[in-house]
C-alpha positions as CSV (number, residue, x, y, z in Angstrom):
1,X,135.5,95.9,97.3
2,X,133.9,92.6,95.4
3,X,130.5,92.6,94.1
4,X,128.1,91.9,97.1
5,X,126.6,88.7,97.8
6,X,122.6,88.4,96.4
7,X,119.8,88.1,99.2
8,X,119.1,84.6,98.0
9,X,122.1,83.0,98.6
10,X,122.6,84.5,101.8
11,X,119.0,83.1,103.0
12,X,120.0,79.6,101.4
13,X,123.1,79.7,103.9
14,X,120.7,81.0,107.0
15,X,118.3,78.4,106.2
16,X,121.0,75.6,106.4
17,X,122.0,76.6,109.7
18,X,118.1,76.9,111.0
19,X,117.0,73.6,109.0
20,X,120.4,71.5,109.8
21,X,121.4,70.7,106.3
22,X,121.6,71.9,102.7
23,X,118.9,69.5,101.2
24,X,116.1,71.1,103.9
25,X,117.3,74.2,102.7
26,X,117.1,73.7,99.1
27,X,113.4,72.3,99.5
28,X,112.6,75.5,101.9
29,X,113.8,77.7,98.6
30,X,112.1,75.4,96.3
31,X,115.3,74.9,94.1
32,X,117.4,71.7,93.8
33,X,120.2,70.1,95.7
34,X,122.3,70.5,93.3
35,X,121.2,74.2,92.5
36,X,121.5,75.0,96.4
37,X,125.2,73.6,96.6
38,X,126.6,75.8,93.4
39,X,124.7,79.4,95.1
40,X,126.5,78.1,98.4
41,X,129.8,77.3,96.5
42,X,129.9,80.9,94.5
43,X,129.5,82.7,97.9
44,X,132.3,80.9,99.5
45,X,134.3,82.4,96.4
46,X,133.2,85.9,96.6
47,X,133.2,85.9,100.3
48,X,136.8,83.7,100.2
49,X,136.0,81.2,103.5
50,X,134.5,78.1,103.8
51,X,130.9,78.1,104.8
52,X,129.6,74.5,104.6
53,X,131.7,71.4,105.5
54,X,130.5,68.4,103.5
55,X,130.4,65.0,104.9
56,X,129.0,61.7,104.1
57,X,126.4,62.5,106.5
58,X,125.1,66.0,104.5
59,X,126.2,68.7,105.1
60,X,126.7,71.8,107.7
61,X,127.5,75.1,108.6
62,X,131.5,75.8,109.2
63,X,132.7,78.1,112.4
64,X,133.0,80.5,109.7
65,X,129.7,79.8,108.4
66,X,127.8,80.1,111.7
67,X,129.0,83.6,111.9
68,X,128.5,84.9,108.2
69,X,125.1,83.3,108.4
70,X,124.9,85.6,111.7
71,X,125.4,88.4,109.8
72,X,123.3,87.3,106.7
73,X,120.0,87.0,108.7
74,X,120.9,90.9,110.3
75,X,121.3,91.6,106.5
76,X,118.0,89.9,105.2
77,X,115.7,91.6,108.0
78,X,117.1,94.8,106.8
79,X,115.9,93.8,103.6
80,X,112.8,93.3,104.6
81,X,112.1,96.2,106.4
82,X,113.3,97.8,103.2
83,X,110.7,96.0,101.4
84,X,107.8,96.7,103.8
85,X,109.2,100.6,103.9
86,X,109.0,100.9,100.2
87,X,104.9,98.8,100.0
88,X,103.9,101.4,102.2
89,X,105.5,104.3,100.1
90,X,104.0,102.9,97.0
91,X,100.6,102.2,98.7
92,X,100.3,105.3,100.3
93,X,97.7,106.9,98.4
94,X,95.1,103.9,99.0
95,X,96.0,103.1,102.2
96,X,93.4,102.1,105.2
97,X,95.8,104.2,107.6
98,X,98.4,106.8,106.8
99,X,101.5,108.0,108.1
100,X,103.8,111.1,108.0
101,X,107.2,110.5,108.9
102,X,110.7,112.8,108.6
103,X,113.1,111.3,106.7
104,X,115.7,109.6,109.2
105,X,112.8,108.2,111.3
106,X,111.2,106.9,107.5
107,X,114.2,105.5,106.9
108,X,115.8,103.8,109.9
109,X,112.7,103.0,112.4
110,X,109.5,103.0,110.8
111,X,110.3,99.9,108.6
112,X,110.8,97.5,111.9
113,X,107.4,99.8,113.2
114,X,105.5,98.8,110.4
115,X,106.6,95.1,110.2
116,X,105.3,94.5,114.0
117,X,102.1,96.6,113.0
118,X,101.3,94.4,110.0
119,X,102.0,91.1,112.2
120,X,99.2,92.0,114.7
121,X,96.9,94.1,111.7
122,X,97.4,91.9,108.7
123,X,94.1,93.2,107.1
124,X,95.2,96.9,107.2
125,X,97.0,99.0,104.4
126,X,99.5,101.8,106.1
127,X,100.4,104.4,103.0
128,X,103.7,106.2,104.4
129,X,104.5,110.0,102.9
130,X,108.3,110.6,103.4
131,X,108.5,115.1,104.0
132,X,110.7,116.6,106.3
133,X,109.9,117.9,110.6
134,X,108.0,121.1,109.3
135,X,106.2,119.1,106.6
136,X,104.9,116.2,109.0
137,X,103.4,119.0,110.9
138,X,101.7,120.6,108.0
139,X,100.0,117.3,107.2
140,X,98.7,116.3,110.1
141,X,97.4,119.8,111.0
142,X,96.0,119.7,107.9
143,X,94.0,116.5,107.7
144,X,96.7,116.2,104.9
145,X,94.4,117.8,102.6
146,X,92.2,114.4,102.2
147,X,89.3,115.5,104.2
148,X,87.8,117.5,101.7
149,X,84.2,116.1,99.9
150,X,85.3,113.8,97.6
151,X,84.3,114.5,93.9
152,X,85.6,114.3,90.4
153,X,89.4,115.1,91.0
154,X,88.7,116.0,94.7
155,X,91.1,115.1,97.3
156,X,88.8,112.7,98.7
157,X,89.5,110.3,96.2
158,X,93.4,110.5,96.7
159,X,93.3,108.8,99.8
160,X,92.7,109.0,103.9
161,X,94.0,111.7,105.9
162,X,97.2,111.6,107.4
163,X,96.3,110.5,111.7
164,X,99.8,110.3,113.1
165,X,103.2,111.7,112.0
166,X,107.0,111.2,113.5
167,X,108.9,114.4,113.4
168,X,113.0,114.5,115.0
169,X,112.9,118.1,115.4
170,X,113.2,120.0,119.0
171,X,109.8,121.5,119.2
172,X,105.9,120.5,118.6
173,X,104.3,123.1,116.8
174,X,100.8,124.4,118.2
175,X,97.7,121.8,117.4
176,X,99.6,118.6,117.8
177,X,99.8,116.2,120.6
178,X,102.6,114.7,120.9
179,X,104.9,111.3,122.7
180,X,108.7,110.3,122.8
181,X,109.3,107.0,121.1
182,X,112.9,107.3,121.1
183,X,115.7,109.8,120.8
184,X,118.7,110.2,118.6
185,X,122.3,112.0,118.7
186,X,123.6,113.9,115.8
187,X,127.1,113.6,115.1
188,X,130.2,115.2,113.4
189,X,131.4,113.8,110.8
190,X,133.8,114.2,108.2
191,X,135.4,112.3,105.0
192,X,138.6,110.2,106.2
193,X,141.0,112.7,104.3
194,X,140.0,116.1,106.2
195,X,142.2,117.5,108.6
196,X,139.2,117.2,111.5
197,X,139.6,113.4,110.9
198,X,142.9,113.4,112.6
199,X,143.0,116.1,115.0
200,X,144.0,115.5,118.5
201,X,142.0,117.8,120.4
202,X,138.1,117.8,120.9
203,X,136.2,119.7,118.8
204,X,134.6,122.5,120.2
205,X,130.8,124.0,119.8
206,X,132.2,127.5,119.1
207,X,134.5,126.3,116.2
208,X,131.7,124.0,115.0
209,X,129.4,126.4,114.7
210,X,132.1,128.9,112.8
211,X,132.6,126.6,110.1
212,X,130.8,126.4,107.3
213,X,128.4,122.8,106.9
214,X,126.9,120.5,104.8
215,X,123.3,121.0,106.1
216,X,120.1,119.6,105.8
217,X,117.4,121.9,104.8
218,X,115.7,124.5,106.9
219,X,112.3,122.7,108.0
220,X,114.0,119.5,108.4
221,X,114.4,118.5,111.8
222,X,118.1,117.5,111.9
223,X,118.2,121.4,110.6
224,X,116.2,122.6,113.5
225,X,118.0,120.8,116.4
226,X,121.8,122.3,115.0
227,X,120.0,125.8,115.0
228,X,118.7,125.7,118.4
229,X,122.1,124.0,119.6
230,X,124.3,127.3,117.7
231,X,122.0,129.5,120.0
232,X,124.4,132.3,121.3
233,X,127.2,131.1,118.9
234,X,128.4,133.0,115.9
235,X,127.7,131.2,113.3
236,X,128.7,130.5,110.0
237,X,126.5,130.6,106.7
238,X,126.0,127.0,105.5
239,X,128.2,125.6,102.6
240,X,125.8,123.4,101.5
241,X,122.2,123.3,102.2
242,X,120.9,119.9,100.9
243,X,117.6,118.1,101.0
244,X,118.6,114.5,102.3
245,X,120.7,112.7,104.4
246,X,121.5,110.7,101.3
247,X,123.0,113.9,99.7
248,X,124.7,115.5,102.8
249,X,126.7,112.5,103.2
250,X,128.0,112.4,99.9
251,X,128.8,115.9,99.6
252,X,130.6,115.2,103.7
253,X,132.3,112.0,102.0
254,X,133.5,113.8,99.0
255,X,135.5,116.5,101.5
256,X,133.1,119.4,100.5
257,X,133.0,120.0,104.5
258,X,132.0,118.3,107.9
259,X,128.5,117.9,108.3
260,X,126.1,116.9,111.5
261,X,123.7,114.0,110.9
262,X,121.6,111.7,113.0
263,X,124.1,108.9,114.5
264,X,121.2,106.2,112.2
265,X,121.8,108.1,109.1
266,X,125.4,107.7,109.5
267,X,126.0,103.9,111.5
268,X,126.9,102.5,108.2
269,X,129.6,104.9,106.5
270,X,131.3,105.1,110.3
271,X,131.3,101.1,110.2
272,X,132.7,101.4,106.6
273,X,135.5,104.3,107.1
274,X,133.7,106.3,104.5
275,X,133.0,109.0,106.9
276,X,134.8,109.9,110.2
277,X,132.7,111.0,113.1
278,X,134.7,114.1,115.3
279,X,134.3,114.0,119.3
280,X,132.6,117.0,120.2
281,X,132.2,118.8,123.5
282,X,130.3,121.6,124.6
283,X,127.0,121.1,122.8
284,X,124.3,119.2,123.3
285,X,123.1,117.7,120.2
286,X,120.5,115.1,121.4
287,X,117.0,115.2,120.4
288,X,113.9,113.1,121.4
289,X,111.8,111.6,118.5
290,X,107.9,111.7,118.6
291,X,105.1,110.7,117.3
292,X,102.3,113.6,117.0
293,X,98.6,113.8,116.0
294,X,96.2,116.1,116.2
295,X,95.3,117.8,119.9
296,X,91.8,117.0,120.8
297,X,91.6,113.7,118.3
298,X,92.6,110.7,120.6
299,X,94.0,108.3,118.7
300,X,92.1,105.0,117.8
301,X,92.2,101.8,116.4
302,X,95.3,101.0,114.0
303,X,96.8,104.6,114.5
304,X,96.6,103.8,118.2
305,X,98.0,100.4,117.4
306,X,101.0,101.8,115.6
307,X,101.5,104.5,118.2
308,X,101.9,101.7,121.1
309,X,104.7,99.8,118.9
310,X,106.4,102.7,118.3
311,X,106.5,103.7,122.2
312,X,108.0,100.4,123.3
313,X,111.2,101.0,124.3
């Protein structure tokens, strides 16, 4: 595969399309003309079509270019949410509200969450800590250990505590209130070259759950929802127990064995043919996503906020 295309130029070409030529474009960028038309001509190279037709008149987006551009703007808001994702990471510790999220529901929801969130509460800092189901929990139980006296060192000077968490497990653990905002299927999958990828019958819970996995950790809820699913079933010690999605899929993609992910952790490497997902009958591996907090605290003010984006279907 060719190098990929940089975010700028790929906003340059969305701009032309949303502005109607290159020169409103350029001036939106605050480059030159002449800059604008040598980004636009080096991604028509590396992407090998013609994006802009030039006429006397200007100049404006090809057939071919309406649809990249499509695709570029679906590539920048990704971006961006991986930008806002990553602010609230780094902020976390001085934030005005803080967040616990599992890892697939950090990764591939609560960046579009938090982008709404900041749009309606410019003014307020969300610090986001990235743990697994079980750890969520623990935080928000806790007060995430910041509502001790502050002092010299003291927790209190580390930060808020932690008012609402997202967790992708099965169960709620005692203390916590809880609401579905959304649910999620886990999937087989497996790297192109394993026999699984090309067999012709369905795969079965029963021989799923007798081969050994790549697995997330225990705690995590991905973990937790293959458990309760392998209820009844012999089952087979783990290959591989690893502590991100990042990790299992590289170990899956590398033909260490199959492994069972969330369907968002894995949208990409199906799209891509670096993983193959197997059809699988006889188990149900769908699990609701929620947002908990603690029982007996109502939510209020920009936690509340958050939680209502987050429940829209």
């Amino acid at each position: 595969m060719s190098a990929l295309p940089d975010l700028d130029s790929l906003k340059l070409l969305v701009d032309v399309g949303e502005l109607g030529s290159l020169g409103r474009a350029a001036r939106a960028s605050g480059i030159a003309q002449p800059s604008a038309s040598k980004r636009i001509a080096q991604l028509e190279r590396r992407l090998g079509l013609p994006l802009l037709e030039r006429t006397p008149r200007g100049s404006a987006l090809t057939d071919e270019g309406k649809m990249v551009a499509g695709w570029a703007a679906q590539v920048l808001s990704a971006a961006y949410e991986l930008m806002r994702g990553a602010q609230a990471v780094r902020h976390s510790e001085a934030a005005h509200l803080r967040v616990a999220a599992s890892m697939t529901v950090a990764e591939y929801l609560v960046p579009r969450w938090l982008g709404e969130f900041q749009n309606r509460e410019p003014d307020v800092q969300v610090g986001l800590d990235v743990v697994n189901s079980a750890e969520v929990a623990a935080l928000v139980l806790a007060g995430a250990r910041l509502e001790e006296p502050a002092g010299d060192g003291g927790a209190g000077d580390r930060g808020r505590a932690v008012e609402l968490g997202f967790v992708e497990g099965p169960s709620v653990p005692d203390g916590l209130d809880a609401r579905v905002v959304g649910t999620d299927r886990l999937v087989v999958v497996v790297a192109a070259g394993h026999p699984w990828a090309r067999r012709r019958t369905v795969l079965r819970g029963a021989e799923l759950a007798a081969t050994p996995l790549v697995v997330r950790e225990r705690g995590s809820g991905t973990r937790e929802t293959l458990d309760v699913a392998f209820r009844g079933l012999h089952q087979a010690s783990p290959r591989l127990e690893l502590g991100s999605n990042s990790a299992v899929k590289g170990a899956a993609a590398a033909g260490v064995a199959p492994a069972v992910l969330s369907g968002y952790a894995v949208e990409a490497d199906l799209a891509t043919g670096r993983l193959v997902e197997v059809p699988l009958a006889g188990l149900n591996l769908v699990r609701s996503l929620r947002a908990v907090w603690r029982r007996g605290r109502p939510l209020t003010g920009p936690a509340a906020t958050l939680l209502a984006i987050a429940s829209r279907p």
